[in-house]
C-alpha positions as CSV (number, residue, x, y, z in Angstrom):
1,X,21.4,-8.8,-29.4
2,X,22.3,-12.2,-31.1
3,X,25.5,-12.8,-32.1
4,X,26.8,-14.0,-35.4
5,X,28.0,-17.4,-35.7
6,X,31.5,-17.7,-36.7
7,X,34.3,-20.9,-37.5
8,X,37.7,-20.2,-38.1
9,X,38.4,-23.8,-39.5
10,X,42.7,-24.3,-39.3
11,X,43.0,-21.8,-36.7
12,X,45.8,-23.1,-35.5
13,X,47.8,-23.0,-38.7
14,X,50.6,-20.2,-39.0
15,X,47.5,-18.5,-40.9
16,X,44.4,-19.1,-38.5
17,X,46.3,-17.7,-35.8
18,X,46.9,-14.2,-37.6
19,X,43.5,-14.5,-38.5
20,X,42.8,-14.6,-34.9
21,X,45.1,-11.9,-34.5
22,X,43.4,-9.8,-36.4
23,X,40.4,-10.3,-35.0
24,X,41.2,-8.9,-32.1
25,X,43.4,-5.8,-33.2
26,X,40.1,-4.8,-35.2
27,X,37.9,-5.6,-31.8
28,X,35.3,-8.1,-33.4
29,X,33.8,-8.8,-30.2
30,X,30.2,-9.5,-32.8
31,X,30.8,-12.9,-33.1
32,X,30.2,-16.2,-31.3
33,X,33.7,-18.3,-31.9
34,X,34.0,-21.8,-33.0
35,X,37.8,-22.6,-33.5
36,X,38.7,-25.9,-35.8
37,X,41.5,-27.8,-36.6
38,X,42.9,-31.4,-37.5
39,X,42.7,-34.3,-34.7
40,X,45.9,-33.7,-33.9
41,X,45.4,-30.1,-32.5
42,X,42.0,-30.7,-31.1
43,X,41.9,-30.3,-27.1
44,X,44.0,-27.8,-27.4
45,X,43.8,-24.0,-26.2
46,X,43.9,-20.9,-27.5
47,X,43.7,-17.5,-25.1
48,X,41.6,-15.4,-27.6
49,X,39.5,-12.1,-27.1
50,X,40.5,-12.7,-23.3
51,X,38.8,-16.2,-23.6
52,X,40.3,-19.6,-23.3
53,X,38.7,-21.1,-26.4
54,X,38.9,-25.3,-26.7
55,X,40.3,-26.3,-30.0
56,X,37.4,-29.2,-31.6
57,X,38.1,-30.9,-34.3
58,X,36.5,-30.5,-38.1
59,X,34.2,-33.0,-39.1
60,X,31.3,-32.8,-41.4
61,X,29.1,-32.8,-38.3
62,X,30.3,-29.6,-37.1
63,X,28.6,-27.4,-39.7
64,X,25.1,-28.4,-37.7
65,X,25.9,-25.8,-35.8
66,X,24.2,-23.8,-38.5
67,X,27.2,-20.7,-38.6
68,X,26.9,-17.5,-40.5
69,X,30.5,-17.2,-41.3
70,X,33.2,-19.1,-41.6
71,X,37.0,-18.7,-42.9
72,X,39.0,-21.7,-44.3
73,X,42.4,-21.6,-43.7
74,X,43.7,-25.2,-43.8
75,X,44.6,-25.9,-47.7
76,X,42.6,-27.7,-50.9
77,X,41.8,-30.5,-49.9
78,X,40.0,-29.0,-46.4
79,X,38.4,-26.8,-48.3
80,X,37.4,-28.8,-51.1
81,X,35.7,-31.4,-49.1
82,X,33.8,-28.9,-45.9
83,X,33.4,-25.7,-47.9
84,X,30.4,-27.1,-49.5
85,X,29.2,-28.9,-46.8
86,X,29.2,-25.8,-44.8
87,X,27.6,-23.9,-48.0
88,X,24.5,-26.1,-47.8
89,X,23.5,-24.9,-44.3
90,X,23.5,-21.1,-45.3
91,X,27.4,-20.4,-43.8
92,X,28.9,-18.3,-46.2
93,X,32.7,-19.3,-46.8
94,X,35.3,-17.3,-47.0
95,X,38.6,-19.8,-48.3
96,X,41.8,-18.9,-48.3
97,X,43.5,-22.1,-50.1
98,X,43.8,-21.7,-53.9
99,X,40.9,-24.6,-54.2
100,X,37.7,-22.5,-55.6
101,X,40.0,-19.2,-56.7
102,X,39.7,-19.6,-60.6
103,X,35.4,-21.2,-60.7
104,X,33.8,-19.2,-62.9
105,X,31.0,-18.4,-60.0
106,X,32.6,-17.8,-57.1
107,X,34.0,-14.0,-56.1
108,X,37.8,-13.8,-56.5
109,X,38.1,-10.7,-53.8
110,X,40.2,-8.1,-52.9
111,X,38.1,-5.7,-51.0
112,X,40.1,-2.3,-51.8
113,X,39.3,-3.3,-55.5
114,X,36.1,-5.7,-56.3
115,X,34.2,-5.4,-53.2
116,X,31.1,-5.0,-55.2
117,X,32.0,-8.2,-56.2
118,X,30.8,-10.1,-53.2
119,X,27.4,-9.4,-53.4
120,X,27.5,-12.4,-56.3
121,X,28.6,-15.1,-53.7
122,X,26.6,-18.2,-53.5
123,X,28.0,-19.1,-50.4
124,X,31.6,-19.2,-51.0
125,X,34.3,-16.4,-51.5
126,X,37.6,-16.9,-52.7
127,X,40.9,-15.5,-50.8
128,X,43.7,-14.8,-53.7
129,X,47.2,-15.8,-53.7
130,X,48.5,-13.6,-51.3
131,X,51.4,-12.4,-53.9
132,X,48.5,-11.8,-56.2
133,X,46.8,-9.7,-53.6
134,X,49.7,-7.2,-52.7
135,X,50.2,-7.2,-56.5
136,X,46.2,-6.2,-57.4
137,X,46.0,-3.6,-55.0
138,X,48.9,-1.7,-56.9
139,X,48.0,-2.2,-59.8
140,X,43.9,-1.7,-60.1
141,X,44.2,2.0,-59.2
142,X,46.7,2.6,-62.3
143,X,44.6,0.2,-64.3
144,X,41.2,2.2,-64.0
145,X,43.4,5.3,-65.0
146,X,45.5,4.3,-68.1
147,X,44.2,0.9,-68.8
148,X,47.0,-2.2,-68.5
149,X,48.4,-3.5,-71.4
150,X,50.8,-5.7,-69.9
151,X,52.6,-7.0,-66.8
152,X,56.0,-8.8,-66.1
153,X,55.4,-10.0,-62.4
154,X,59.5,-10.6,-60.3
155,X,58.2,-12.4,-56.8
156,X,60.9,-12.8,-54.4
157,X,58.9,-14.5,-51.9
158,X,59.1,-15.3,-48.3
159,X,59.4,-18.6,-46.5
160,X,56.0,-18.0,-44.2
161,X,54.3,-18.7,-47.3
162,X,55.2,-22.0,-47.3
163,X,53.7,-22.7,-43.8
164,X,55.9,-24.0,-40.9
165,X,57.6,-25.8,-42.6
166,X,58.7,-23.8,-44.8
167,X,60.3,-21.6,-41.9
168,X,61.3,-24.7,-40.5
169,X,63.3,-25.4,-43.4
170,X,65.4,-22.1,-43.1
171,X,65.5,-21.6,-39.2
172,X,67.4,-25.3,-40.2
173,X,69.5,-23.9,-42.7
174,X,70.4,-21.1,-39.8
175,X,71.7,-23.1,-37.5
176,X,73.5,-25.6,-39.9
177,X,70.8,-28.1,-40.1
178,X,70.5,-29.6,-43.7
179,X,67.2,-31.7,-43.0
180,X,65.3,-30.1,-45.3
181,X,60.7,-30.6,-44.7
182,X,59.2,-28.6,-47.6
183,X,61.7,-27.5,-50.2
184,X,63.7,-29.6,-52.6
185,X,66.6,-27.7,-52.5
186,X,68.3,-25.7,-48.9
187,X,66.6,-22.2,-48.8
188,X,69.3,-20.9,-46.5
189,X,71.9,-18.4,-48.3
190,X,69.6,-19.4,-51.8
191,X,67.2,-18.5,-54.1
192,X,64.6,-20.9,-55.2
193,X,63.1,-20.2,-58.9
194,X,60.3,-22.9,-57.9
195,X,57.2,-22.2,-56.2
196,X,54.7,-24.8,-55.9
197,X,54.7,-27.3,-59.2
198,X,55.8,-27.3,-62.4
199,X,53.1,-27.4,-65.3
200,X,54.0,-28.6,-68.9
201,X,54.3,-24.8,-70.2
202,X,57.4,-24.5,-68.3
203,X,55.8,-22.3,-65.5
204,X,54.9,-23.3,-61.9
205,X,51.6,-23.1,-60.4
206,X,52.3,-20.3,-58.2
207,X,53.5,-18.5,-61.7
208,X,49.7,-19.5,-62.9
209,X,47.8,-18.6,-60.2
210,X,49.4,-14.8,-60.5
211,X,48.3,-14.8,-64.3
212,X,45.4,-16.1,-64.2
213,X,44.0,-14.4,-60.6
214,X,45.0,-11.4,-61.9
215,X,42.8,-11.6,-65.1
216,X,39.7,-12.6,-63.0
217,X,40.1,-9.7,-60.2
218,X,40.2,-7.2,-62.9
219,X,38.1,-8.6,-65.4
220,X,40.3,-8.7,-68.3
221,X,40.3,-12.5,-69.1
222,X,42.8,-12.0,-72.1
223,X,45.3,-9.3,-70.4
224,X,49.3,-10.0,-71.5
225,X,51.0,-10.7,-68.1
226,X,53.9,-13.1,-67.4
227,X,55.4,-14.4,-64.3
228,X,58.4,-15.5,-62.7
229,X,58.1,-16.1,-59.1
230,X,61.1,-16.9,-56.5
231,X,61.2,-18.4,-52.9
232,X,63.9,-16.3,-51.0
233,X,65.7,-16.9,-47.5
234,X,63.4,-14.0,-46.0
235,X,61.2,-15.0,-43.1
236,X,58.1,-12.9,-43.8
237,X,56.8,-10.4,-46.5
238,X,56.6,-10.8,-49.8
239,X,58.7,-8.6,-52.2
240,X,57.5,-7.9,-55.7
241,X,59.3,-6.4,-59.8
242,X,56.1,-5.6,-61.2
243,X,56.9,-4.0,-64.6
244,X,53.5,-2.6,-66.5
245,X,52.8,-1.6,-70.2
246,X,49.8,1.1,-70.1
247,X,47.7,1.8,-73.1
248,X,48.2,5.3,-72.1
249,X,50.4,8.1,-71.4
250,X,51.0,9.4,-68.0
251,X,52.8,12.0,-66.1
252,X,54.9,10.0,-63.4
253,X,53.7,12.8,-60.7
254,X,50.2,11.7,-61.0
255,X,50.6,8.4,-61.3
256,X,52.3,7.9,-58.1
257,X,49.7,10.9,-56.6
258,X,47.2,8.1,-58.0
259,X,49.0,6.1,-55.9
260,X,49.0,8.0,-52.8
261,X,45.7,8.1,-52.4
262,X,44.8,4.9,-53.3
263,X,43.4,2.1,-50.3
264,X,45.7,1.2,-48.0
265,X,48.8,1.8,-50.0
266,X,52.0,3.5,-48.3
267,X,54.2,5.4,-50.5
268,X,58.2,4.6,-49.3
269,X,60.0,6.2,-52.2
270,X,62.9,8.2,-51.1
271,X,66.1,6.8,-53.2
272,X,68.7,9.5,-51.9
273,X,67.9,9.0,-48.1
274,X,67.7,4.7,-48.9
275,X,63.9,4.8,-48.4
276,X,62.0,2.0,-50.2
277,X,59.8,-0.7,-49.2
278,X,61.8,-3.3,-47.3
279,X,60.2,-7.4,-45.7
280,X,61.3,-5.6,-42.5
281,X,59.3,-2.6,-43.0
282,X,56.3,-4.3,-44.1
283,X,56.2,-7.3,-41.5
284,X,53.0,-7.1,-38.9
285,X,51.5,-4.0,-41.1
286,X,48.4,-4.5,-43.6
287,X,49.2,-1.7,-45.7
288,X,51.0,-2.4,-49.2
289,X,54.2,-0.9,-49.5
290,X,55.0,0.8,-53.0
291,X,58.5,2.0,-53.8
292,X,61.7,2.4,-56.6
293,X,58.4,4.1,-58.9
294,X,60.6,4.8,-62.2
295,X,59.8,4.8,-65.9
296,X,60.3,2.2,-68.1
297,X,62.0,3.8,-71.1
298,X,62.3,0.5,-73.2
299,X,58.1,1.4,-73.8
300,X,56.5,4.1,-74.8
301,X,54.0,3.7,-71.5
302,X,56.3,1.5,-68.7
303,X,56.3,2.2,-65.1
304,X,58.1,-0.5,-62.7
305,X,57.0,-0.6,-58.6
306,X,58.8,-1.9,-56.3
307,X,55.9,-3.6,-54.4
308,X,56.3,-5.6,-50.4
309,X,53.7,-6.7,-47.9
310,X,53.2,-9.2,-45.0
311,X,52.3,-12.0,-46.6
312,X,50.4,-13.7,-43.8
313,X,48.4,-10.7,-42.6
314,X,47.6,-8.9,-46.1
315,X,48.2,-11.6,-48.1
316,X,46.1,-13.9,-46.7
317,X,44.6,-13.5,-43.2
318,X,43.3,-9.7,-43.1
319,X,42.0,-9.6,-46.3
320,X,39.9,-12.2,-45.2
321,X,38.7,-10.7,-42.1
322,X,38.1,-7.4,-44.7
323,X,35.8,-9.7,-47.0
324,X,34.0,-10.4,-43.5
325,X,33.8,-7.1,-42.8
326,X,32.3,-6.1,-46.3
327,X,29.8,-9.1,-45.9
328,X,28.3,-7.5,-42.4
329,X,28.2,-4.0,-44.6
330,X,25.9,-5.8,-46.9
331,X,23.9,-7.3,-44.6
């Protein structure tokens, strides 16, 4: 039986190797690999699926290859210049930089919530902001129930979305180090209100791309949400506020029974035994972990979540691998 063609371009980026990762944890021995990355890491090796596999590196030539999947996971500009290229030879794309998330025509997934979604690619999918994703799949269950009126997003975000050197920057700060490689200020024993750029409104981009992914993935281009979002000395996982208005009433029971049986979402809401979602608990898991479920009593419909997940492996890398997955379903 013929094998699938499939590039992991960046795959040796702190996100193409969880990608990898995953790979093999879900067994997706269906696939001929071709591993990509910058001059720098080409020649390199990579023990994968048992296999040494040789590191090339990405040039436009590479997409002769004529592949059948690929997933980006080098940043913008990567993808901004090969996903099309790759595109044109009938690869379908799935990116995880923020480069194609908000074009009108191109699938914004999360599986557990717009799968169907996929079916409308024209050769490129779109990986979400991985605090956007942990954030969706909470909140689309509850939305199809009572119907989201509004949303204050609270990010406390971990260094590992930054890339290496973000961790670089606080493995520094550990050890007394003040050379500081990504962030303006020391992330060590701090709290950084300032995620990517700022924009003229006041907010940053990372503050935006919340907003404004969230809109798309539900369909509800004109939904109130705001967003304040926070890099935090915390190696991995991202930890989430999410305060949401419904348009209707519920009984807290169901809601979190909603919950329950949701997608891969894990319930850790015990408050007198100290049980709530923690970066610790969450780290190497793909699950979202929901906790601290309460009412908002300043609204006559308010529910705040408590909301954590591996920010590399959900966030980023395994829902990709679960867009792949979808893609063979369909075909």
């Amino acid at each position: 039986m013929k094998k699938n063609k499939l590039a992991i371009v960046g795959a040796t980026g702190v996100v193409g190797r969880t990608v990898l990762k995953v790979l093999e944890e879900r067994n997706l021995e269906s696939f001929e690999y071709f591993l990509f990355s910058s001059k720098k890491s080409a020649g390199s090796k990579i023990n994968f699926m048992k296999n040494d596999y040789t590191i090339m590196e990405l040039s436009e030539d590479c997409f002769n290859e004529n592949f059948d999947y690929a997933i980006f996971c080098a940043g913008g500009e990567i993808s901004k210049k090969y996903a099309p290229i790759a595109a044109k030879t009938g690869c379908v794309v799935i990116d995880n930089s923020s480069h194609f998330r908000m074009v009108t025509d191109i699938p914004l997934i999360v599986p557990e919530v717009n799968s169907n979604d996929i079916a409308k690619h024209k050769g490129i999918i779109a990986n979400p902001n991985c605090s956007t994703i942990q954030a969706i799949v909470a909140i689309a269950p509850l939305h199809k129930k009572y119907n989201v009126k509004r949303i204050v997003y609270s990010t406390y975000q971990a260094v590992s979305g930054a890339g290496i050197k973000g961790i670089d920057d606080l493995k520094n700060g550990i050890n007394g180090n003040s050379i500081l490689t990504k962030f303006p200020h020391p992330i060590f024993n701090n709290c950084l209100p300032h995620i990517d750029t700022f924009l003229e409104n006041g907010y940053t981009k990372e503050e935006e791309k919340m907003i404004n992914e969230t809109r798309k993935i539900l369909n509800a281009p004109h939904l109130n949400i705001t967003a304040t979002c926070v890099r935090v000395p915390v190696f991995n996982s991202h930890s989430e506020s999410i305060n949401i208005e419904f348009e209707r009433d519920f009984e807290l029971l169901d809601l979190i029974d909603t919950l329950k049986h949701s997608k891969n979402i894990t319930i850790y809401d015990d408050p007198d035994n100290n049980l709530y979602p923690l970066a610790a608990t969450a780290t190497g898991h793909d699950n979202v972990f929901i906790g601290r479920i309460r009412r908002d009593y300043s609204v006559p419909s308010g529910i705040n979540l408590w909301v954590v997940a591996d920010n590399i492996r959900k966030g980023a890398a395994t829902n990709a691998v679960q867009i792949l997955e979808k893609l063979l379903a369909f075909n």
